[in-house]
C-alpha positions as CSV (number, residue, x, y, z in Angstrom):
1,X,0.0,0.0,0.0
2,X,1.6,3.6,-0.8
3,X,0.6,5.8,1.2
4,X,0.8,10.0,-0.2
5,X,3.7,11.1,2.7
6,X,3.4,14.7,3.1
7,X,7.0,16.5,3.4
8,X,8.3,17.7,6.1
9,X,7.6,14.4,8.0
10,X,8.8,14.5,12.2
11,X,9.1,10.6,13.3
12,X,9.7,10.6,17.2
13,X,11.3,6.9,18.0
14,X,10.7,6.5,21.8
15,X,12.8,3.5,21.8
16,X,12.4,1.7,25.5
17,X,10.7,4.6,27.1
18,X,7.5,6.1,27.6
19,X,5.0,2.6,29.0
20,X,1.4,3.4,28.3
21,X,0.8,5.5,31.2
22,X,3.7,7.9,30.2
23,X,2.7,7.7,27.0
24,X,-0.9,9.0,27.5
25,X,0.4,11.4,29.5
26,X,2.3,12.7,26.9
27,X,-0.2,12.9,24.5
28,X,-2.6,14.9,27.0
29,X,0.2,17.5,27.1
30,X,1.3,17.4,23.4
31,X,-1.7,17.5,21.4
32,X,-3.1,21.1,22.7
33,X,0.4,22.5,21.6
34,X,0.3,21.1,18.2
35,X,-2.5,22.0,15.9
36,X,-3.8,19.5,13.6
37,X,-1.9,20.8,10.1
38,X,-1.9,19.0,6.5
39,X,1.3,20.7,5.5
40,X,3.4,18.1,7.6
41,X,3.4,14.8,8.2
42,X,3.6,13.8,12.4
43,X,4.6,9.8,13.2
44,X,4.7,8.8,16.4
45,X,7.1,5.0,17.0
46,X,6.2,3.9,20.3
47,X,7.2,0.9,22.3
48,X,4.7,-2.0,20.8
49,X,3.2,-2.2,24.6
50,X,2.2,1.7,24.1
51,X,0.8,1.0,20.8
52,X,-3.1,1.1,22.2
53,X,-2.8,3.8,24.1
54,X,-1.4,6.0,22.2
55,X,-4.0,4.6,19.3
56,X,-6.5,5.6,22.0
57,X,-5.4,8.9,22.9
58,X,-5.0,10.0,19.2
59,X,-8.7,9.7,18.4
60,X,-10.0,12.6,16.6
61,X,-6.3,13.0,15.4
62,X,-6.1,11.4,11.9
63,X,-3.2,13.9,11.6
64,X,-0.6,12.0,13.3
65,X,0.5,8.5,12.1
66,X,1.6,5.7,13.8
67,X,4.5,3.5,13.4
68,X,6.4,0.7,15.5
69,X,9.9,0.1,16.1
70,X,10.4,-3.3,14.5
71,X,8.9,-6.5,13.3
72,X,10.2,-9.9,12.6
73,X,11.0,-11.6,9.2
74,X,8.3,-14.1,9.6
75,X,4.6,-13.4,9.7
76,X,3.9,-16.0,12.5
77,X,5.6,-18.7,14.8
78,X,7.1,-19.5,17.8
79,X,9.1,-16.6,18.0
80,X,9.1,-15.4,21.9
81,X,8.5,-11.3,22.6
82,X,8.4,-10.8,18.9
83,X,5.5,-9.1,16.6
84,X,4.8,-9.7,13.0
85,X,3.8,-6.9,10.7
86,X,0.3,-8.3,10.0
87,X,0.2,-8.2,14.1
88,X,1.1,-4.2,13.8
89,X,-0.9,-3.1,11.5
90,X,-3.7,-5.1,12.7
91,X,-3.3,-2.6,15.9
92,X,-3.0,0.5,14.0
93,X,0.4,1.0,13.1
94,X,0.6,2.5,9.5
95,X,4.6,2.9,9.4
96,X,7.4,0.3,11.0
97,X,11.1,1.5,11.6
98,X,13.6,-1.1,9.5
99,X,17.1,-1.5,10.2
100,X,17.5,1.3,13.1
101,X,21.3,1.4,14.1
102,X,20.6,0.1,17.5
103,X,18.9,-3.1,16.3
104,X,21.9,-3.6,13.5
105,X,24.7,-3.3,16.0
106,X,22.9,-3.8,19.6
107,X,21.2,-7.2,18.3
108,X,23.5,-8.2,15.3
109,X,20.3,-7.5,12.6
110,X,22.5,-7.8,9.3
111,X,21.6,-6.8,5.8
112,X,19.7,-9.9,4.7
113,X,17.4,-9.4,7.5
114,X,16.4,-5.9,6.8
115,X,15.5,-7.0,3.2
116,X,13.2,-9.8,4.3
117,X,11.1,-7.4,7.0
118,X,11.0,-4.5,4.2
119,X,9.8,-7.3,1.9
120,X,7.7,-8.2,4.8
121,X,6.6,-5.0,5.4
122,X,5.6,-4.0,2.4
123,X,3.3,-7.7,2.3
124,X,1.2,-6.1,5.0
125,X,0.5,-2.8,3.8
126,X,2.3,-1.1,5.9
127,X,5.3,1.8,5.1
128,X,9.0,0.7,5.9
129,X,10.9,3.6,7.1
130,X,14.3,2.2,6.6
131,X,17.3,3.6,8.5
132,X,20.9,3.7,7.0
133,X,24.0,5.3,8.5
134,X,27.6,5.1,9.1
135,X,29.8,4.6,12.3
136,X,33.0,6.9,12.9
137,X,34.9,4.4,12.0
138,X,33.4,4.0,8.7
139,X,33.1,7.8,8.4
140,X,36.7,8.5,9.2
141,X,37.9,5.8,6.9
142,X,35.9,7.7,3.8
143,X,33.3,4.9,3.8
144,X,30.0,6.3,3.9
145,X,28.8,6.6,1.1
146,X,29.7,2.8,0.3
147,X,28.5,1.7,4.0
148,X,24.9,4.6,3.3
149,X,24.4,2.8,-0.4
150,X,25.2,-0.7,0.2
151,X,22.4,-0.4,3.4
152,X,20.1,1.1,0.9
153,X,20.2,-1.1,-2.1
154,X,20.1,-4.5,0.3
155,X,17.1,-3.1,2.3
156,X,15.0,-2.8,-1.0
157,X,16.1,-5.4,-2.6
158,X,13.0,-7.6,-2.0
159,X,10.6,-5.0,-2.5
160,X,8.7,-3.7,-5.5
161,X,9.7,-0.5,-7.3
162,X,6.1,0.8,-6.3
163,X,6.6,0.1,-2.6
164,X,10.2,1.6,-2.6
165,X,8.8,5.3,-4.2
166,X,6.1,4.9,-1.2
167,X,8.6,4.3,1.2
168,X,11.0,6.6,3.8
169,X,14.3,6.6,4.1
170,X,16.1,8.0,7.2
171,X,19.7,8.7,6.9
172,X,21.2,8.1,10.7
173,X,25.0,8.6,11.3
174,X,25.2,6.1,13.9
175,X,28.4,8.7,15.7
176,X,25.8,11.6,15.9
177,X,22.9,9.2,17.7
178,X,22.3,10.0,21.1
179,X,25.9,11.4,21.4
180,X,24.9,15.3,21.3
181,X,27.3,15.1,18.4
182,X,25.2,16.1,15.0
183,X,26.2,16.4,11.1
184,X,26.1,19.5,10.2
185,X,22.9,20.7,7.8
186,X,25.8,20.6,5.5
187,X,27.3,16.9,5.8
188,X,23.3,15.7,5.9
189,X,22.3,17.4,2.7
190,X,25.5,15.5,1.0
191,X,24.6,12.0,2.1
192,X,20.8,12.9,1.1
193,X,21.3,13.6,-2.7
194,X,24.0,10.5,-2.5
195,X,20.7,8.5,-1.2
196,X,18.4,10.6,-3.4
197,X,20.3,9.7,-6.6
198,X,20.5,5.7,-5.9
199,X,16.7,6.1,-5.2
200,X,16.2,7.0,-8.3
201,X,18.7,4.7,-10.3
202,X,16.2,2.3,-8.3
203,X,12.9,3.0,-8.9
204,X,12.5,5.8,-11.2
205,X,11.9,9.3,-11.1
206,X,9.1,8.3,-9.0
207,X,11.9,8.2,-6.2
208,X,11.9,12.1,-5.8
209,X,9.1,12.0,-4.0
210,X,10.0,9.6,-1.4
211,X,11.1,11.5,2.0
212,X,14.9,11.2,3.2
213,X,14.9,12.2,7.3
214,X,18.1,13.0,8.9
215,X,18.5,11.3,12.5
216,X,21.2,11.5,14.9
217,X,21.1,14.2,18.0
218,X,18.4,16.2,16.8
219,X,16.7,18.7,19.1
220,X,14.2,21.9,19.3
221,X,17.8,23.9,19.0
222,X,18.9,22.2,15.8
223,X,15.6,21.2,14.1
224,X,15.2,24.5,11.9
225,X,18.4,24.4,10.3
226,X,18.4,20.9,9.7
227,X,15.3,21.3,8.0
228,X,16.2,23.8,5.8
229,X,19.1,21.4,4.5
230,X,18.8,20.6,0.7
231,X,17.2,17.1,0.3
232,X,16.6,17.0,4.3
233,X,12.8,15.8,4.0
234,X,12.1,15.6,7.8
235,X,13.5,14.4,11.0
236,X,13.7,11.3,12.6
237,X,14.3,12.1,16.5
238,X,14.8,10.2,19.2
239,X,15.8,12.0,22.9
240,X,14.3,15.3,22.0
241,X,10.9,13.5,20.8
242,X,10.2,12.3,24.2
243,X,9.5,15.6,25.9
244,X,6.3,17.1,25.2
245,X,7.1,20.3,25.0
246,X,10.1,19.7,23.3
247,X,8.3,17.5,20.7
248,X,6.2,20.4,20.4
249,X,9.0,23.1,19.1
250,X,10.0,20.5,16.6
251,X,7.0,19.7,15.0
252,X,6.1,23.4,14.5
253,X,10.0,24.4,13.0
């Protein structure tokens, strides 16, 4: 399913925080602050256990998407703590985040594996939001744009050209990601029209629509500028997106 993404798109990734509670919480203080608006696109990832709740507290808000954080290759099975993507979108989640640095080099996800749940993703209707991105290894070596495109190119490699022109890509620099360290507007916009231009080569002109987000350290102090960036289609944000108020500023730069 391809859904029309309006650009600039905000993603907030909770990650392990915010339980259903918190999360309500959050959306009781949030949603007064932030004006329904068709002009941007607002996805909220929370933890899968927040997933209702948040569904629940968003009623009347057809604005603001909802994603989760990950799904598993297979569609069902005796696969302990996990959830399928027919699971997530059966309870509302429209977008799922695919190959996030902390799930490729906190629990060894490789290459192969993003491909199957974009593949796997896409069989359910939902919108992968694949993330790519470098360490400071890779970046001080002069490898990120072979580390950014080879991420790319093996994450869609099991999907159709229609469901890679509806998806999102996120461009992460894994040394900028909850290190207060950030690319500059500058260094983002360079890896964007690198990622921009294999997009195309992949599926068509088609591709220039599909949003590229920058995450890594973003905040309410950096947003604007960021967003500004050439090819910068949105943010994906992880700290800064778990403050209300905070959340707030960012989705109204």
């Amino acid at each position: 399913m391809t859904r029309t993404i309006q650009r600039p798109v905000l993603a907030a990734n909770w990650k392990m925080n915010l339980g259903p509670t918190q999360a309500t919480e959050f959306l009781r203080e949030f949603l007064p602050t932030h004006p329904a608006s068709a002009e941007r696109t607002v996805i909220l990832f929370p933890p899968a256990i927040s997933l209702a709740a948040v569904r629940e507290a968003l009623r009347g808000r057809p604005d603001i998407q909802l994603g989760v954080q990950n799904v598993h290759t297979e569609e069902k099975g005796a696969f302990t703590g996990e959830i399928s993507a027919a699971m997530a979108a059966e309870a509302g989640a429209a977008f799922v985040l695919v190959g996030h640095s902390e799930r490729r080099h906190l629990f060894g996800e490789t290459d192969a594996q993003t491909a199957q749940k974009c593949a796997r993703v896409e069989s359910a209707g939902l919108t992968p939001a694949l993330c790519v991105g470098e360490t400071i290894e890779q970046r001080e070596r002069d490898e990120t744009e072979a580390v950014v495109l080879h991420q790319l190119r093996a994450g869609v490699s099991a999907m159709s050209d229609e469901a890679v022109r509806g998806m999102i890509v996120a461009y992460e620099p894994v040394w900028a990601i909850g290190t207060g360290r950030t690319a500059t507007p500058e260094d983002a916009s360079a890896v964007h029209r690198v990622i921009r231009a294999a997009l195309v080569e992949l599926a068509g002109d088609g591709a220039l629509e599909i949003p590229i987000l920058y995450g890594g350290s973003a905040n309410a102090g950096n947003a604007a500028a960021l967003l500004a960036a050439d090819q910068v289609d949105g943010l994906l944000v992880g700290g800064a997106s778990m403050s209300a108020r905070t959340w707030a500023t960012i989705c109204g730069s």
